[in-house]
Each structure stands twice: as structure tokens, then as C-alpha cells.
C-alpha positions in Angstrom: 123.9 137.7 81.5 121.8 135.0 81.0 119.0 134.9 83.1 117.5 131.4 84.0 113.9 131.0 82.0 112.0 128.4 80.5 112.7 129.8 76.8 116.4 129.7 75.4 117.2 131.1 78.4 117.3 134.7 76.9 119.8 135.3 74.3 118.0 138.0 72.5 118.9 140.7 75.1 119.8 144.3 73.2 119.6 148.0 73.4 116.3 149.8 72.3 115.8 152.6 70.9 114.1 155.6 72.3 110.5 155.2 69.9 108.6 152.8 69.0 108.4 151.5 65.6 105.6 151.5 62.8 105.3 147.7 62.3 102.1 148.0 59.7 100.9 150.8 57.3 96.9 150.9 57.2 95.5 149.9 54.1 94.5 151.9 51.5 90.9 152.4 49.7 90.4 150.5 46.6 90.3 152.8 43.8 87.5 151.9 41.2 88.1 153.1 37.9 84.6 152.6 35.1 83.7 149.3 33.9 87.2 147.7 33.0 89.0 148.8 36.2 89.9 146.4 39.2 90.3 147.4 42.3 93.8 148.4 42.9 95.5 145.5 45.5 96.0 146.3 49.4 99.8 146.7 50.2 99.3 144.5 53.5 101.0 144.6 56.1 105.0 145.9 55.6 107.9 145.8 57.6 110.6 148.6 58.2 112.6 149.2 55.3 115.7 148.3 57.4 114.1 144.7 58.5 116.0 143.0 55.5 115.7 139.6 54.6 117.9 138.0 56.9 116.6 140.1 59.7 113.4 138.2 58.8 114.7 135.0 58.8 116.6 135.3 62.0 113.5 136.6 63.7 111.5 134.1 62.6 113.5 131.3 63.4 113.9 132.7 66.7 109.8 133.6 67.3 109.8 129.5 66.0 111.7 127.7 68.1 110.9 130.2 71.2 107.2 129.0 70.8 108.1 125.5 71.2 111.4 125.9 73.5 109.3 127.8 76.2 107.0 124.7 77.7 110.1 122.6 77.7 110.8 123.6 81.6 107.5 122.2 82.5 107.1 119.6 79.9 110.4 118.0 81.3 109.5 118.6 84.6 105.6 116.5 84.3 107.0 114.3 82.2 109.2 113.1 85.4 106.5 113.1 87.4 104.3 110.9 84.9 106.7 108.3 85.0 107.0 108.2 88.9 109.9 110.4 89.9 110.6 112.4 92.4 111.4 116.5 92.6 115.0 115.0 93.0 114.7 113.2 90.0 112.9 116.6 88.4 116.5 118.4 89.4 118.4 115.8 88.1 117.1 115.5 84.6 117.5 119.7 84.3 121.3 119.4 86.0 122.0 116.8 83.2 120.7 119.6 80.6 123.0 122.2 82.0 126.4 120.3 82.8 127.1 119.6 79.1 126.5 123.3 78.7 129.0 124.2 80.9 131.7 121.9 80.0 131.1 123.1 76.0 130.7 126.4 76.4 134.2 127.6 75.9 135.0 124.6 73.0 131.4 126.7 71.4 132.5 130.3 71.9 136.1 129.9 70.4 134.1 128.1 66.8 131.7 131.1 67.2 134.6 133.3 66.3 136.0 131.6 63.9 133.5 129.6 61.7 129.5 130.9 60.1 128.3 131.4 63.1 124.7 131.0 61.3 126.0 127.8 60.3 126.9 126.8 63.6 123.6 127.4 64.9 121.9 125.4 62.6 123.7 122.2 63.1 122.6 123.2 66.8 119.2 123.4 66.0 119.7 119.9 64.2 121.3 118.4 67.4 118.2 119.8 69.4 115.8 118.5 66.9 116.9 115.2 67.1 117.3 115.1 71.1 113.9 116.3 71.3 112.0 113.7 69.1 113.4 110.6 71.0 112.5 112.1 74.4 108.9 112.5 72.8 109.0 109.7 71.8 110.5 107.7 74.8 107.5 110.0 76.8 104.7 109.0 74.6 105.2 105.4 74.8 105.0 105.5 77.9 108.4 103.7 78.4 110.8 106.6 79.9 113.5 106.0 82.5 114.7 109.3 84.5 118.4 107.9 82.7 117.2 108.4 79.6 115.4 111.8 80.0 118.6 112.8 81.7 120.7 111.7 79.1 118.5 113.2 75.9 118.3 116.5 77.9 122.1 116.4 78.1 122.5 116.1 74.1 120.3 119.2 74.2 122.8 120.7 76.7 125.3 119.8 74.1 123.8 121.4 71.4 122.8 124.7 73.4 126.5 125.1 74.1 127.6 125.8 70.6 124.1 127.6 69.9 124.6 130.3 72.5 127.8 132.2 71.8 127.2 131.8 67.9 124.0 133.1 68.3 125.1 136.0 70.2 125.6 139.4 68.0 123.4 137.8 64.8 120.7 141.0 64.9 123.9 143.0 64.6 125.0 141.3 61.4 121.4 141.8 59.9 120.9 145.1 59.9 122.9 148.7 59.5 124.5 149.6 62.1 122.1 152.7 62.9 118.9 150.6 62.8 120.4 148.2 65.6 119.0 149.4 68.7 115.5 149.0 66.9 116.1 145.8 65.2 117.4 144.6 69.3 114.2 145.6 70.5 111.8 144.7 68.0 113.8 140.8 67.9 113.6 140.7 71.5 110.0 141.6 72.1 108.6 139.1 69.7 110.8 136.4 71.1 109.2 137.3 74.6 105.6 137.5 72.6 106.7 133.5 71.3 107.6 132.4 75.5 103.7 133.9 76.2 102.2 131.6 73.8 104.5 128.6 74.4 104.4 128.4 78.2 100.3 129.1 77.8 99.9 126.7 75.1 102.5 123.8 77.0 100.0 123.9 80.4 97.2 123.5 78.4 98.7 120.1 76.6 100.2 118.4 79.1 96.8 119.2 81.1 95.0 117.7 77.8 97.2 115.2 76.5 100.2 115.0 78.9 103.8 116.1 78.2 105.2 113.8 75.3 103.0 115.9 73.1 104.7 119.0 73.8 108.1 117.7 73.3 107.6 116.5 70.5 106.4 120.1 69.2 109.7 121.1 70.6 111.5 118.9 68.2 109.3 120.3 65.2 110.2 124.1 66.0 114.2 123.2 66.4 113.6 121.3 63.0 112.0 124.1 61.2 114.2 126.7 62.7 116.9 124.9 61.7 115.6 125.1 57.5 115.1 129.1 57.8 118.4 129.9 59.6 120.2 127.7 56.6 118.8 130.3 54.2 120.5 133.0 56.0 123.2 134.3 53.8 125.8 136.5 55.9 129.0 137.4 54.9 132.1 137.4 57.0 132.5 139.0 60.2 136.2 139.7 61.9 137.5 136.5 63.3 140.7 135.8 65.4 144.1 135.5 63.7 145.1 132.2 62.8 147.8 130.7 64.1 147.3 130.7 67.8 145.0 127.6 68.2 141.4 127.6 70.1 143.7 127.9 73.5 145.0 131.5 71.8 141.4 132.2 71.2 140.2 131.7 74.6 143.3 133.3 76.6 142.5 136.0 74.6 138.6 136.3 75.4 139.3 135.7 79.3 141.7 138.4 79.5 138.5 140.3 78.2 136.5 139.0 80.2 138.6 139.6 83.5 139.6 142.9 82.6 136.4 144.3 83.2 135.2 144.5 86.9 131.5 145.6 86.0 131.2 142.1 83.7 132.7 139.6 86.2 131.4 140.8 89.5 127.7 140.6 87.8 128.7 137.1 86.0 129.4 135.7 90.0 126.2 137.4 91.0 124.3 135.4 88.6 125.7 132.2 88.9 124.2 131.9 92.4 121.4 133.8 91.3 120.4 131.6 88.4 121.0 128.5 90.4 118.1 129.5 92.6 115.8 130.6 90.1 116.4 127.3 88.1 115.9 125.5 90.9 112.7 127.5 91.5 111.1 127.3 87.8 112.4 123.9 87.5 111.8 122.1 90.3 110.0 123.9 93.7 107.6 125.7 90.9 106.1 122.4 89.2 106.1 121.2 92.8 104.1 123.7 94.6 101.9 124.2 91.4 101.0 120.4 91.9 100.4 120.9 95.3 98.9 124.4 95.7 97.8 125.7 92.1 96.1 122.9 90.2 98.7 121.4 88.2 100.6 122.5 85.4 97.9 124.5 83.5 98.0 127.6 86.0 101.6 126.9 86.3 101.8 127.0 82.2 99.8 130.5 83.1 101.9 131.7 85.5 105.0 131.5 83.2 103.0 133.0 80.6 102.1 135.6 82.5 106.3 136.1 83.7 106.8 136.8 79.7 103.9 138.8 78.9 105.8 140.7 81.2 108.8 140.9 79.3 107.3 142.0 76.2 105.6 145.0 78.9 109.5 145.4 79.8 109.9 146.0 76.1 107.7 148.7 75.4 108.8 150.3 78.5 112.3 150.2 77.3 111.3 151.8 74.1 110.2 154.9 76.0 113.1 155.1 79.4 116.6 155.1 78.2 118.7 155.2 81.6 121.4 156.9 81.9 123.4 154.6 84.1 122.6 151.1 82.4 124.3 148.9 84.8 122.6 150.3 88.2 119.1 150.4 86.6 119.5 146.9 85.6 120.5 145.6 89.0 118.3 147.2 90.7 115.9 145.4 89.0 117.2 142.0 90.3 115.2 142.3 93.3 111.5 142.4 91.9 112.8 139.0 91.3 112.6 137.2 94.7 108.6 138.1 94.8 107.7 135.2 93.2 109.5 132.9 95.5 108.5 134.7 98.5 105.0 133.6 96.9 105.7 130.6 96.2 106.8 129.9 99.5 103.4 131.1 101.0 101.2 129.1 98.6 99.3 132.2 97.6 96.6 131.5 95.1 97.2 131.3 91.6 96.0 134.6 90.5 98.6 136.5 93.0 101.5 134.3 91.9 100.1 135.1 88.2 100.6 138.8 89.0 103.7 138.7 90.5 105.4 137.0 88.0 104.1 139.2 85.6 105.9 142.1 87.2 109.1 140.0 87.9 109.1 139.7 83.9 108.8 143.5 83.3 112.0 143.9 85.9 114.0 141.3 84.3 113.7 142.6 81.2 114.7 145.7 81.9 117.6 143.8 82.8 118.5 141.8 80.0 118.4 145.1 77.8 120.5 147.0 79.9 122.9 144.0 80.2 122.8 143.2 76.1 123.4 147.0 75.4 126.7 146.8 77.8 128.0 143.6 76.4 127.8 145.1 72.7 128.8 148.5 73.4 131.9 147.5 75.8 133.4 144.5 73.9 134.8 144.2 70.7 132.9 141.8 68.3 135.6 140.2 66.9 135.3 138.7 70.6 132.0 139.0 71.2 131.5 135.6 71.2 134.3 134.0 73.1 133.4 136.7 76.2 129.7 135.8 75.7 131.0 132.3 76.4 132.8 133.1 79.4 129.5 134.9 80.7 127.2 131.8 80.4 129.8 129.3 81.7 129.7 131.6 85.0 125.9 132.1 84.7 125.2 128.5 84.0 128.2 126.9 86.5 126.2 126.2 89.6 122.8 125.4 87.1 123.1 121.6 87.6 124.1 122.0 91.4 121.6 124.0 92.2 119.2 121.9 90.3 120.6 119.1 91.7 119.8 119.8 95.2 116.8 121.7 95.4 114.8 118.1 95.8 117.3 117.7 98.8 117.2 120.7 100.1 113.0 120.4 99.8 113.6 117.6 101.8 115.4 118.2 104.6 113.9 122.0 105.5 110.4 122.0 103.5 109.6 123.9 99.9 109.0 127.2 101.8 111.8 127.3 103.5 114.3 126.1 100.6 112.2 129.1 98.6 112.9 131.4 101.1 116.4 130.7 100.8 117.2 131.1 97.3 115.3 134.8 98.2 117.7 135.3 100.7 120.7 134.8 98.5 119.4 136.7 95.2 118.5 139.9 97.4 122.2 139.3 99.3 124.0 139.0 96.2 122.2 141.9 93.9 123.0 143.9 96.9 126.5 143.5 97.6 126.8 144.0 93.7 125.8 147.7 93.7 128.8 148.3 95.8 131.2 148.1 93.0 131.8 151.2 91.4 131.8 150.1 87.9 128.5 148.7 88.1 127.1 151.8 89.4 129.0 154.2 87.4 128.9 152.7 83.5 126.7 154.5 81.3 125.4 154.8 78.1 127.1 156.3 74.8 125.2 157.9 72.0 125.3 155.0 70.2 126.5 151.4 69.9 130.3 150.1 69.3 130.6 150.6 65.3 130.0 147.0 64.4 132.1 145.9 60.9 129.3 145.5 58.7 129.9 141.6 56.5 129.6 141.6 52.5 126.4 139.5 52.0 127.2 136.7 49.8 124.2 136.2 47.8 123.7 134.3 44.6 124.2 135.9 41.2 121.0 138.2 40.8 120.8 139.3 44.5 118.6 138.6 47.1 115.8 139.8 45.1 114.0 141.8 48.3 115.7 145.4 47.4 117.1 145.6 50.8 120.5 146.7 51.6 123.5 144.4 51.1 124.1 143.5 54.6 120.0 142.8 55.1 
């Protein structure tokens, strides 16, 4: 499920393991032998054994783009407002991000099956790059039209579409199959560690020096991503039988996707679900932050604050394994609607702060328990093409929802509309734990056996003495 954030909107979801891991080794004492003797070097810091190379790479591109993806929401969202529009206009610049999403998602799904999918993601990352620097730029000289921030956010749409499904099931192909539900956790934690910084850092530059700034730091992350994730060097992973055409591909990853009560019911849930909250961060959020909070820099806080409370969701996820994945993960839907309810009621900065903080420490609970039910339900040589289906039916009512939140502010007021898109989340989540499935689907001892891909490295090896598939 992909929840609706400010970041990449979440893909790093997986199941954790039940410990925490030793991230550093404390230095050793130099050893001084007599007069000719140096003292013996520090080791440094060291990683896992089973964080490979490529685990390295895919983190860091991940932790790099993250950083500058996160202040994106309320860069786009100032950035409207600096050049004179409306929160109309604010919901139609983030509806014209999300409808090319939707219409591509399927096209980028089926390719995620069948071509590199690291490949894939880099010519995303390129597409995003690219999208992001003329929007800078059109910001910065002070020359933007609500059009043309509509239209470069819907190239970034574009490019998200073919990002998502390929990206999904990556941490898998990096590591041995018995290290994944560690290599899940540590991935996703420091991608929630990179939205704390960004969102923090964004306030603080569009306060300084106004939004252009931070788009255009945006660009540079996609950019860079884009170099590390081209050194990745995976090898093949099971793809669809050829003969049957993308149409074949995707007949065959909805009846996946439809045969499985627990996935659909929760993928309808969310596509109301994330329609409000987009609406929310995007548009009633900025809004009421403007009005009520002091502009974006406690607002830049705020969201901060929602994923320093993911990366508290982690760590909490290290130590509680629930039984029932599903039911724990709903249930933790409803923390959600706090912030609006907040929201609504103008409370100060430091309470809406707080609350956000908790709602990220739910959701994230959430996105594991959801991640760890995709991979250990679905086969991987589908993976993809049923991840597709999931964020077309996350993302679907996105740009309406976006779309009419100004309106709806209009006609009934920002606390009321707020109140509203409570009402539905809390309806929804609950009519959701009335399906068995969802309430009954638990975990197994350990994750779907994942084919592990021949790394095809250049003569001589990789030259880190990991593992092959690392």
C-alpha cells in the first residue's frame, strides 16, 4: 500500500526482523610497538557482512534522493503561492503530478517484469532530474505559471510511474535471502531518517530563500541517484514468458491481484484514504500552516517530526513481531486522522508537531506489516505487475481528491473539509477489519524463498568479498 507522504511516497516498506542490528564496531586502541612502530590504523566504522555492495548502493541512492524528494510537497505547494495562486491551484499542480501516475502505472509494472528493473529506475531518476531543474528554474526566475508547474510535475508523474513497480522487491535482489527481513528494516529506517532531514531542511529554505532553491536540490539528488543506481550490477531475476505481449502480462498480474480479498479490499480502502491525506499534506496543511502556524518552517517541522516518527516505528518493529500482520497494521490506520482533527482546530504548532509524530510511528507500523504481506503472499516473478495494480488503486482518486480540496475549502471552510477526510479514513479502516482475510492472515517463519540472480560483475569480481548476489 502506498501511503500518501511527502517522500517517494513510501516504497521501502518490508518485514523486520526481530533484533536490532550492530551497524558500527568501536574502535580499537592503537597498539605502539618501540621506536619504528606506527600505530596500527582504526577499522572505522563497518557494515554487516551481508550489506553487500549493491545493498550499499541501493541504500544510498535511496537515503539520496529521499533527502531531496521529501520537501518537494511543500516546495511545490509555496512555490504556488509565491507566484499568486490559490489552494485550488496548490491541488491542481499535485493532481497533474499523480494523473500521469495513474495512467502509466500498469504500462510501468508490466516493463518491471520483464526488463533490469535497476535500469528502469535509473532512466526514472533521469526523467525526474530533468523535470525538476526546469521547475527550479522556471521558480527562481521568478517567471512560473501554475500551467507550467502543472505540467513539469506531471513529467515527474511520468517518471514515478515506471520508478515504483521496478523499484519494488530491489532489497530482495541485494541480499541472501535469510538477511532480508534485516536488510528491509535497516533500508527503510534510513530512508525515513533522509524524509526527517529533508522536510526539516526544505522549511528552513523556502523560509530563507524561497522554494526554487529547494527544487532545484531535488533535481541534484534524482541526478546523483541516478549515477549510483547505474553502478548496480544485478543479475537476472524470473520474468514472464514471452510470447504473450504486455496485455498477457497484465491479465496475468490482475488475476493476482483480484484473487486475493485481503489485497483488494485494503487497495479500495486506501484510495479514499490517500486522497484525503494528499489533500491534507498537500493542500489544507500548507494552508492552515500559513494561516495558523507561521508559514512553511513549522510546517517543514511538522513533517519532520511525522518521519522521525517512522524511523521510531522502525525500531519498534525491530522489537514486536505481530502475529496477525494485517489486523495490526490497520488498526493502525486510525492514529492517522489526529492530525487532521488538529488541523482542523488550529492547535498550536507544538501539538500538531506531536501528533504527527505519533501518526508516523502508526503508519509505519503499517507500511511493514503491509510490505511483509505483499512479499510473502505474492510470487516475485509478479511482484511487480501486482505492485502496479496496488498503486494505480492507491493513487486513482490522488488527483481528485487533490483537485477538490481548494473547492471543497471553499464552499464548507478548512475545518470542516478536514473533518471530513477524518470521517472517511476512520469509516473506511473500519469497515475494512470486517473482512476475514484482513483479520485472519498471519505471519510465516520466514519470507517467500525469493530466486536469488547471478550477479554479473566484470572479470575480477566486485572486489568487496561479499557474496555473489551482494
Amino acid at each position: 500500500m502506498l501511503p500518501a507522504s511527502n517522500n517517494e511516497w513510501g516504497l521501502c516498506e518490508g518485514p523486520s526482523p526481530a533484533r536490532k542490528v550492530a551497524w558500527h564496531s568501536h574502535p580499537h586502541t592503537a597498539i605502539v610497538h618501540p621506536v619504528t612502530s606506527r600505530p596500527a590504523p582504526s577499522p572505522g566504522p563497518r557494515l554487516p557482512a551481508w550489506a553487500g555492495r549493491n545493498f550499499q548502493l541501493l541504500t544510498a541512492s535511496a537515503l539520496i534522493s529521499g533527502l531531496g524528494n521529501s520537501g518537494v510537497t511543500i516546495a511545490s505547494a509555496f512555490a504556488v503561492l509565491q507566484a499568486g495562486g490559490s489552494g485550488t491551484d496548490i491541488g491542481l499542480v499535485a493532481a497533474a503530478r499523480t494523473l500521469p501516475l495513474v495512467v502509466f502505472l500498469l504500462i510501468g509494472g508490466a516493463l518491471a517484469d520483464r526488463l533490469p528493473r535497476h535500469r528502469v529506475m535509473v532512466g526514472a531518476n533521469l526523467l525526474n532530474a530533468a523535470s525538476q531543474a526546469a521547475f527550479a528554474a522556471l521558480v527562481l526566475s521568478g517567471s512560473a505559471a501554475v500551467w507550467q508547474m502543472a505540467a513539469l510535475s506531471a513529467v515527474g508523474g511520468t517518471a514515478q510511474a515506471f520508478f515504483y513497480p521496478a523499484n519494488e522487491g530491489m532489497v530482495m535482489a541485494t541480499v541472501e535471502r535469510e538477511h532480508a527481513g534485516r536488510a528491509f528494516t535497516v533500508y527503510r529506517m534510513g530512508v525515513n531518517g533522509a524524509n526527517i532531514g529533508g522536510a526539516g531542511l526544505a522549511g528552513g529554505l523556502i523560509a530563507a530563500f524561497g522554494p526554487g532553491w529547494v527544487l532545484a536540490l531535488d533535481a541534484a539528488s534524482f541526478a546523483l541517484a541516478a549515477l549510483l543506481r547505474a553502478f548496480l550490477r544485478i543479475g537476472d531475476l524470473p520474468r514472464p514468458e514471452r510470447g504473450g505481449g504486455l496485455l498477457r502480462d497484465l491479465r496475468d498480474g490482475w488475476r493476482e491481484f483480484a484473487s486475493r480479498r485481503w489485497l483488494w479490499t485494503i487497495v479500495v480502502q486506501f484510495s479514499v484514504v490517500n486522497a484525503v491525506t494528499a489533500a491534507s499534506l498537500a493542500v489544507y496543511g500548507p494552508l492552515v500552516a500559513d494561516a495558523h502556524l507561521g508559514g512553511a518552517g513549522p510546517w517543514g517541522i511538522a513533517l519532520a517530526a511525522s518521519g522521525l516518527g517512522t524511523v521510531a516505528g522502525g525500531f519498534l518493529m525491530l522489537r514486536w513481531r505481530p502475529r496477525r500482520i494485517l489486523l495490526a497494521g490497520t488498526l493502525c490506520i486510525f492514529p492517522q486522522v489526529v492530525p487532521l482533527v488538529a488541523l482542523a482546530a488550529a492547535a498550536p504548532a507544538w501539538l500538531v508537531i506531536a501528533v504527527m509524530l505519533a501518526e508516523g510511528v502508526a503508519m509505519e507500523v503499517f507500511g511493514v506489516t503491509w510490505m511483509l504481506a505483499l512479499h510473502q503472499e505474492i510470487p516475485e516473478d509478479k511482484l511487480s505487475r501486482v505492485v502496479a495494480y496496488d498503486i494505480l488503486g492507491s493513487v486513482s482518486l490522488v488527483p481528485l481528491g487533490t483537485a477538490l480540496a481548494g473547492p471543497a475549502a471553499d464552499a464548507f471552510g478548512v475545518s470542516y473539509a478536514l473533518l471530513g477526510c477524518a470521517g472517511l479514513t476512520v469509516l473506511l479502516t473500519g469497515a475494512v477489519l470486517f473482512v476475514p482475510e484482513v483479520r485472519g492472515l498471519t505471519r510465516t517463519k520466514a519470507p517467500r524463498a525469493v530466486p536469488q540472480p547471478t550477479l554479473n560483475a566484470p572479470s575480477g569480481g566486485s572486489g568487496d568479498g561479499t557474496a555473489a548476489v551482494s
